[in-house]
N, C-alpha and C positions, 0 to 999 in steps of 0.2 A: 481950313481945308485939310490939314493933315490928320486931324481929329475925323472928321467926317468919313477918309480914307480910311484912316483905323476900321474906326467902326464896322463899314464894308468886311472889311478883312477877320475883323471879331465875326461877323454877322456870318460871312462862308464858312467859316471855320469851324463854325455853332449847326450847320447845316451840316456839313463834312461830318461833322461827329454823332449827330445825331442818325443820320444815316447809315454809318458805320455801325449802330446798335441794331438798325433796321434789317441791314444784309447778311446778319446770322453767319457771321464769320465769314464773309465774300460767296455764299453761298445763294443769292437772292439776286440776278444779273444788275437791274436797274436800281437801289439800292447803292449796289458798288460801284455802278459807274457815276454815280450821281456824288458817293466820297470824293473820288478821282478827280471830278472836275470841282468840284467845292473845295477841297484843300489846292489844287493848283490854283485857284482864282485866290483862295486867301494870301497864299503866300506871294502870288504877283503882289498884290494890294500892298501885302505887310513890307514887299521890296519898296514900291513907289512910297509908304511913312516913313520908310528910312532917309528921305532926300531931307526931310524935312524935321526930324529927331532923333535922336539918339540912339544907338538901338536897345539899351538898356533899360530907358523909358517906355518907348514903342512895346518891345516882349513884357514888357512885366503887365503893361494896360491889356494888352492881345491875352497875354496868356492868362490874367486875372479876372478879368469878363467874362472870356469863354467857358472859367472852373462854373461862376458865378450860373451862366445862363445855361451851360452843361445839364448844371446841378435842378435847374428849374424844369427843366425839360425831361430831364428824367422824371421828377416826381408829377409833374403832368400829365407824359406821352405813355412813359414806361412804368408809373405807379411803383418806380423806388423813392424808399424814405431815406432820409440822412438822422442823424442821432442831431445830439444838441451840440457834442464839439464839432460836429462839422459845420453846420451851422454859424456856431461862433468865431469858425475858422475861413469861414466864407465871408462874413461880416467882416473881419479884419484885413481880408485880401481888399472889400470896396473899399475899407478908410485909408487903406495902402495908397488905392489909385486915387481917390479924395484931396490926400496931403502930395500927392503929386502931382495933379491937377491946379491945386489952388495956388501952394505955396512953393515947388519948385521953380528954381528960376533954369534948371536942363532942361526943362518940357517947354514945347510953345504954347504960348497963352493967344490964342486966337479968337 
């Protein structure tokens, strides 16, 4: 379950920012309010995974997914590109959360 919440809270956040690209500096009304409420629902979220982990584990998952699916959405939605070290720089953020996933014994294994 606390994984699942994560997620949720990855998943607003990933919304919140991609929106944030959409509203041309707060200048686009629905856009901005759509940030607004996307980062307030991720951060409740990201409070309710803290009952349940660490919060050192917790932000490094939140904040390493959202570079990750950031980074996808932009080259999707927004047709930017990343070079190769970022790339490889993003790759090492997933085996970051990988080896924290698998083999920590600070994160819940659920």
């Amino acid at each position: 379950m606390p994984y699942l919440i994560l997620f949720l809270a990855v998943l607003a956040e990933t919304i919140g920012t991609t929106a944030l690209q959409a509203s041309q500096q707060f200048t686009r009304p629905v856009p901005s309010a759509v940030v607004l409420v996307a980062y307030a629902t991720s951060f409740v979220l990201l409070g309710w995974a803290l009952k349940y982990m660490p919060v050192g584990i917790a932000y490094a998952i939140w904040s390493g997914l959202g570079i990750v699916l950031i980074a996808l959405i932009g080259r999707l939605v927004f047709a930017q590109r990343l070079d190769g070290p970022a790339v490889a720089g993003m790759g090492l953020i997933l085996a970051g959360i990988l080896v924290i996933h698998l083999f920590s014994n600070t994160a819940p294994h659920s």
